[in-house]
C-alpha positions in Angstrom: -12.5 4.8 -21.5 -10.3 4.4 -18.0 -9.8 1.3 -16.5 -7.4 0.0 -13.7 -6.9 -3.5 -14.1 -6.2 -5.9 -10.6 -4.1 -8.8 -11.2 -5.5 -10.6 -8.8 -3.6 -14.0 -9.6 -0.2 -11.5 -9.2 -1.0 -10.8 -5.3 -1.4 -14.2 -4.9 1.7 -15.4 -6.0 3.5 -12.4 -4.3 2.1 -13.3 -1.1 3.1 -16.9 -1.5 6.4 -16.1 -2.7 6.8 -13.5 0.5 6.1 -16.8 2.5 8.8 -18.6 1.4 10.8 -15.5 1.7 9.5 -15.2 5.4 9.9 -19.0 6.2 9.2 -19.7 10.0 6.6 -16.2 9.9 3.1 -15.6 9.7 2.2 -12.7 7.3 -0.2 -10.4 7.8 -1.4 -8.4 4.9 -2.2 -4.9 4.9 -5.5 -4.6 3.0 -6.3 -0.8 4.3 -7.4 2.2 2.1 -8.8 -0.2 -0.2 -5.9 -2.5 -0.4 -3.6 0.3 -1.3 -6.3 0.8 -4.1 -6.7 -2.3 -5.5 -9.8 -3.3 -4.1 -10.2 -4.4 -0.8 -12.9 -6.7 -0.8 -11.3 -8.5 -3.9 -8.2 -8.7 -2.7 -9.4 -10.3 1.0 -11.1 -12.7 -0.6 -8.5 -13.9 -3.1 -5.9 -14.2 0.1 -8.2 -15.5 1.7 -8.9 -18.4 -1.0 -5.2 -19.0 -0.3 -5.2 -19.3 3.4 -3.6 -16.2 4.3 -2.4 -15.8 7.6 -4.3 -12.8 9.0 -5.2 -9.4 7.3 -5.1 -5.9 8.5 -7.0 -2.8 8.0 -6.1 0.7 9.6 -9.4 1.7 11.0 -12.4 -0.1 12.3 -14.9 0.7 10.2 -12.3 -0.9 7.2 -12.4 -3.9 9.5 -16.5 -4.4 9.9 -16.9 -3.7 6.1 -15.0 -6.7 5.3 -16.6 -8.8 7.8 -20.1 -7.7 6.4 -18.6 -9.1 3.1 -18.4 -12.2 4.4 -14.0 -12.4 4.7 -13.7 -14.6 7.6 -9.8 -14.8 7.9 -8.0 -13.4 11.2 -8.7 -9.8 11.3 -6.5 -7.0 12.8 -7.3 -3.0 12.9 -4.9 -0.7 15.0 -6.1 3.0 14.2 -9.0 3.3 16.7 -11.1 5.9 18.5 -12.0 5.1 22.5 -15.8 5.6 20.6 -15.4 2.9 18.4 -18.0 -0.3 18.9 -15.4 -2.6 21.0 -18.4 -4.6 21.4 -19.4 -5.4 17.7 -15.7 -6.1 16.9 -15.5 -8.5 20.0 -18.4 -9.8 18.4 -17.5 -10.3 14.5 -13.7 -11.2 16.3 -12.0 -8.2 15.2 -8.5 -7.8 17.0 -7.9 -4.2 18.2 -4.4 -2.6 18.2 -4.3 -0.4 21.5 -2.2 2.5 21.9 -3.3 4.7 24.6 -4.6 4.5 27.5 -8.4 5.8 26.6 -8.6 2.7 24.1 -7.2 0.4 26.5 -10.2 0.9 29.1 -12.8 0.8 26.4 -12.2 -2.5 25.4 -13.9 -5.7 27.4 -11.1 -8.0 28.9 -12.1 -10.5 27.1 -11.7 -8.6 23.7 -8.6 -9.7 21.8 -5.5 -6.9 21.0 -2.5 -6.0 20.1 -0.8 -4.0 22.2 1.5 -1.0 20.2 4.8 0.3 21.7 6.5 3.7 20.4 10.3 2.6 20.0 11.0 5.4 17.9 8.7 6.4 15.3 6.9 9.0 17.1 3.4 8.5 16.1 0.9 5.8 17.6 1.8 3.8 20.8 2.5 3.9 24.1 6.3 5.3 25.0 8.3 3.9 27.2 7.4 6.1 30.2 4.2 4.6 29.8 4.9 1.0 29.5 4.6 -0.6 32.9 1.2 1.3 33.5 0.1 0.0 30.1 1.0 -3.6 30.8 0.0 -3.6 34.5 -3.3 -2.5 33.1 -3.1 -4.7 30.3 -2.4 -7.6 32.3 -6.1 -8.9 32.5 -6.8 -8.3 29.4 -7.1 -11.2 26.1 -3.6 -9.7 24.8 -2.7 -11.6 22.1 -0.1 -9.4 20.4 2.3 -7.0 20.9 3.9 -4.7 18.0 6.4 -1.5 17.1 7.0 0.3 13.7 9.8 1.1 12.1 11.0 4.2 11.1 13.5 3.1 8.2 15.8 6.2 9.1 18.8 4.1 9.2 20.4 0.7 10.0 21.8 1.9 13.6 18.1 3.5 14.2 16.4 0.2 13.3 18.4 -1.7 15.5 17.5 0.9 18.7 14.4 0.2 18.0 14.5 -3.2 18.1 16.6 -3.5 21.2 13.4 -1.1 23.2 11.1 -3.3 21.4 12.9 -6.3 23.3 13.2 -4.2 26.6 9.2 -3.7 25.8 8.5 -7.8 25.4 10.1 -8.5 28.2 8.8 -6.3 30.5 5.1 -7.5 29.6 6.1 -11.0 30.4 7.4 -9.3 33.5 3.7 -8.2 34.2 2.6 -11.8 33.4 1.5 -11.2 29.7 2.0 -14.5 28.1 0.8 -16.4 25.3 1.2 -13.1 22.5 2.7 -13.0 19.2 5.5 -10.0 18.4 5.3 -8.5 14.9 8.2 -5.1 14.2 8.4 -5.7 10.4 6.7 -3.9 7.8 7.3 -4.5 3.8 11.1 -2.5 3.7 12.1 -4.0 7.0 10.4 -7.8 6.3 13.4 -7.9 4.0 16.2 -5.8 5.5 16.1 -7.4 8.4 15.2 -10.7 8.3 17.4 -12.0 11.3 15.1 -9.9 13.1 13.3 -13.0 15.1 9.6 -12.2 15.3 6.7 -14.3 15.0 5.0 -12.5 12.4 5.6 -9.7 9.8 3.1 -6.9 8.4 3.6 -6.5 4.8 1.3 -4.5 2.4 3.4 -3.0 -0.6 5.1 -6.1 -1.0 2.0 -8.2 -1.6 1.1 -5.9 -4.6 4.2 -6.5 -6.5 6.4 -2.8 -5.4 9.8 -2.4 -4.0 9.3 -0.4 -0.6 12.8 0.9 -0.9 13.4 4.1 -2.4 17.5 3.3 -3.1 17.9 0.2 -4.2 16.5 -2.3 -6.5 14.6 -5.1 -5.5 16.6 -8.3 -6.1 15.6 -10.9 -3.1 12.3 -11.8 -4.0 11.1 -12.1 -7.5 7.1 -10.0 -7.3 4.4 -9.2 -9.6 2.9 -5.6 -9.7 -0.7 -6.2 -9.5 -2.3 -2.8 -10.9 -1.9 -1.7 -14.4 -3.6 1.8 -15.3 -5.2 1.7 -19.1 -7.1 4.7 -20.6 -8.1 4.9 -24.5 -7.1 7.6 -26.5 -9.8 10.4 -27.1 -8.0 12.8 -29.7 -5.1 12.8 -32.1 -4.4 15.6 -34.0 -1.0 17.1 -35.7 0.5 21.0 -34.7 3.6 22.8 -36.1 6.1 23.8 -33.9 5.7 26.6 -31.3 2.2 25.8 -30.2 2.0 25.9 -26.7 0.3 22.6 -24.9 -1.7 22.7 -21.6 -2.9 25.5 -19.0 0.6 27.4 -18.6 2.3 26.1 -21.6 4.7 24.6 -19.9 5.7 22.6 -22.7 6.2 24.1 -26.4 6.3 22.0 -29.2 9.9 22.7 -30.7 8.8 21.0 -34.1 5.4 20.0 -36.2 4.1 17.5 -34.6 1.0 14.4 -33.5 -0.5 14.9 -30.1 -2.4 12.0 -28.6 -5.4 12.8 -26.2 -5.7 10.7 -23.4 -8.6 10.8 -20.9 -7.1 10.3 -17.4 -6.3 13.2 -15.3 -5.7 14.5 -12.1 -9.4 13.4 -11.0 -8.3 9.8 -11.6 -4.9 10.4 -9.5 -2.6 11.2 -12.4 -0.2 14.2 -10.3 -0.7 17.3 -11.4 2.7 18.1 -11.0 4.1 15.3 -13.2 6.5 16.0 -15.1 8.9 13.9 -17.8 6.4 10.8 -17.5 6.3 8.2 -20.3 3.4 5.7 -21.4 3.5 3.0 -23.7 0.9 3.3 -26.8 1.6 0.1 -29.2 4.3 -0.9 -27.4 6.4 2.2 -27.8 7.2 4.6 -25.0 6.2 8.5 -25.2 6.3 11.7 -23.4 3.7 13.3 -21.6 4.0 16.7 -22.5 2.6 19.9 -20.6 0.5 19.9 -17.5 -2.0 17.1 -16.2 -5.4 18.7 -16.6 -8.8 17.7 -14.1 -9.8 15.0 -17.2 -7.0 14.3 -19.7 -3.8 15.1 -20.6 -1.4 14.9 -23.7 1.5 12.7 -25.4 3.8 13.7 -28.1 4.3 11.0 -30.5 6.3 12.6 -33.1 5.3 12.0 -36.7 3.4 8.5 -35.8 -0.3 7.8 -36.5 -2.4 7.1 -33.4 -5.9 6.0 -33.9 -8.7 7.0 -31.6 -9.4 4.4 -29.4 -6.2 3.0 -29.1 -4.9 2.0 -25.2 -2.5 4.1 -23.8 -0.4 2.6 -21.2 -0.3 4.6 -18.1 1.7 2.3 -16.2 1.7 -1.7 -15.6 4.5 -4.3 -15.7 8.1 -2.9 -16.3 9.2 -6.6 -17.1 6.4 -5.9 -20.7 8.0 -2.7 -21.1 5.2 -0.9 -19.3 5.7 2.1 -17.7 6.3 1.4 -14.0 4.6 3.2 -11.1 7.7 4.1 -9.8 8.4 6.0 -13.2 5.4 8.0 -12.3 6.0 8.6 -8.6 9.5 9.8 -9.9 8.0 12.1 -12.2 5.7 13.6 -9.2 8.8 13.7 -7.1 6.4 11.4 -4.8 6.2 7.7 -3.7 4.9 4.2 -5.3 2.8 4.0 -2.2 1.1 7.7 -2.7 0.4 6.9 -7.0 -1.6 3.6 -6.2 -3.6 4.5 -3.3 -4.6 7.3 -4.7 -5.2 5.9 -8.1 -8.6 5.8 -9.9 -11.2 8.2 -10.0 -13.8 7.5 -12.6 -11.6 4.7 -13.5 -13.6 1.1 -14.0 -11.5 -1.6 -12.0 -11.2 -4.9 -14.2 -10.0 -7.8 -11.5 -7.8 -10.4 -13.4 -7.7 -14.0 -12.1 -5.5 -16.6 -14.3 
């Protein structure tokens, strides 16, 4: 009834395509919260089929659930706890990102990591006031990377960051760090900035076919999206105009009309607050009309004949005519990031290979 079909074959051609993009870089690829919902083990294993460079999860546990599916490419996790078993990463050779100083005595020197700077963003990392304690400490320790994020605020803020992220490098070598790798870029600034001269660049969206820019289009690199959302229509039936559609009737049909059912609401990630979404149904485009319900909501399709049964398009490949997933975030006033993580529900994923 729901499916979300994985285009497996799609990531893998976007992540070779970011490599010739990115000549001269490693990539690492975001696989966290289920590789942006597409399937994390899945996904792993098709990079890794491909020799991807290293992949990356937020948390720990993310990391060790891969391992235990047997994905033996580099691994990197950065959102840690002082709790977390050090040990058992050590162990499965899990790299840990370290921000703070509680994480940075709970791992074993011999334990590989990243080391994560604030330059700017505000949220995980040490700040500069804490650097030289952080390196100092840090200076027995198997560092074998050190790494900033982005904000994306502006051109002028980028470029402050990157200047403290230098200041940041440089200093560690001061405190006889050597031998690490640098990484600043994630998907938006991989392409903005790609004089930027790092060893390695984290990209996630990019690798499942979206444009991580909000206002402009995505013209340097020619990607796939790799998720398309299907469900099959459950109802059709015809009403005259003024019957009111959906809890609030916030849409009223202005004329006699057919109303397609479609199974795949707010329980499978379709916002709530959508509104003035299209889908595709036989390769035509039609409005959702009224509000997203728990379990199902409703297009107007005008005086054409819908049979039950028949795939509604929720959103796929633009180049097809699809629906997009930026449509949708549009429509929720949200992001393409939020719409696909969150994506699925009851929803059967279908992973695509050829």
């Amino acid at each position: 009834m729901r499916r979300i079909e994985i285009d497996l074959a799609a990531i893998k051609h976007n992540y070779l395509e970011l490599k010739k993009k990115l000549s001269g870089k490693e990539v690492m690829v975001v696989v966290k919260a289920n590789a942006y919902g597409h399937g994390m083990h899945e996904v792993s294993k098709a990079l890794e089929d491909i020799g991807v460079d290293a992949l990356a999860t937020a948390d720990l546990d993310e990391a060790l659930e891969l391992r235990a599916a047997g994905i033996k490419s580099r691994l990197i996790c950065w959102l840690v706890l002082p709790t977390d078993d050090f040990k058992l990463a050590k162990e499965l050779d899990i790299e840990i990102g370290v921000a703070n100083h509680d994480v940075l005595s709970a791992v074993d020197n011999d334990q590989k990591i990243h080391l994560i700077v604030d330059t700017g963003l505000g949220r995980e990392g040490f700040v500069k006031a804490d650097w030289e304690s952080a390196f100092e400490a840090a200076a027995n320790k198997s560092v074998v990377g050190i790494f900033t994020h982005l904000s994306n605020t502006s051109l002028s803020d980028d470029l402050k960051q990157r200047n403290k992220f230098d200041e940041a490098i440089a200093l560690a070598k001061s405190k006889q760090i050597t031998g690490f790798q640098t990484h600043i870029s994630a998907s938006a600034a991989a392409l903005a900035h790609e004089d930027f001269d790092y060893d390695m660049a984290r990209v996630g969206l990019l690798v499942y076919g979206h444009n991580p820019f909000e206002d402009k289009e995505l013209t340097s690199v020619s990607l796939t999206p790799a998720m398309r959302a299907v469900a099959k229509s459950a109802g059709f039936k015809r009403v005259q105009a003024g019957q009111g559609i959906s809890y609030g009737y916030r849409y009223v049909a202005g004329r006699a009309t057919n109303l397609v059912l479609v199974p795949f609401g707010y329980a499978e990630g379709m916002p709530r607050i959508s509104e003035g979404a299209d889908v595709q149904i036989l390769g035509r485009r039609y409005p959702v009309v009224g509000r997203i319900a728990m379990d199902q909501f409703v297009v107007e399709v005008g005086d054409d004949q819908i049979p039950i049964g028949t795939d509604v398009v929720i959103f796929g490949d633009p180049a097809k005519g699809e629906p997009s997933v930026d449509d949708l975030a549009h429509s929720a006033k949200t992001i393409n990031y939020e719409i696909i993580t969150r994506i699925g529900g009851r929803a059967d994923r279908v992973f695509l290979d050829k």
